[in-house]
C-alpha positions, 0 to 999 in steps of 0.5 A, a space after each residue: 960202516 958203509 950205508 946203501 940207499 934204497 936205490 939200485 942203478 938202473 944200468 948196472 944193477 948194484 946197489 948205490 951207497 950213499 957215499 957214491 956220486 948218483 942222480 936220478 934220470 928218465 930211467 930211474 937212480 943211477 950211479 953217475 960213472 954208468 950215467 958219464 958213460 951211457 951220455 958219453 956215447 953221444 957225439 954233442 960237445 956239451 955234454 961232456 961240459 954238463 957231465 963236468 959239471 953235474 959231477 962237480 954238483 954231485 961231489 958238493 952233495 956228498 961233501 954237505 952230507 959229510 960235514 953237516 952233522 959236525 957243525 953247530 945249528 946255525 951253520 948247519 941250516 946253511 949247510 942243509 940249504 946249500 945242499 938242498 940247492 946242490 940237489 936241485 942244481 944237478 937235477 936240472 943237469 941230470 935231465 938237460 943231459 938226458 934230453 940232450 942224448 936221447 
């Protein structure tokens, strides 16, 4: 079974799965690819750098969700903390980007 979220992509419009890369910016949540593509248009070689790199951050999310619920509770609040890190960790790059390409 496949689980939306409550969120529709601020550029293409589709609904966003919980099992897909997405990030929150100044124009609401969006899937990361519409995200790389739109930020990719800007000629600045960081962003490509930060783009590698909140993708790596949005992946680690995904995976936490994944595995969360197989593991015993002490490992579990780990896994949640690590998660919750991850979130905060691509929001920041979420934001750097799109202050960087405006």
């Amino acid at each position: 079974m496949i689980l939306s979220t409550q969120w529709r992509c601020s550029i293409c419009l589709k609904q966003i799965l919980y099992s897909e890369l997405f990030t929150f910016y100044s124009k609401g949540a969006v899937h990361y690819t519409c995200f790389r593509e739109y930020a990719k248009k800007s000629s600045i070689k960081s962003v490509d750098i930060m783009l590698e790199m909140l993708e790596k951050e949005l992946k680690m999310i995904v995976d936490y969700k994944r595995y969360i619920n197989e593991v015993s509770e002490d490992i579990k609040q780990l896994l949640s903390d690590n998660e919750k890190d991850a979130e905060k960790h691509a929001a920041l790059l979420t934001k750097m980007i799109d202050n960087m390409i405006k």
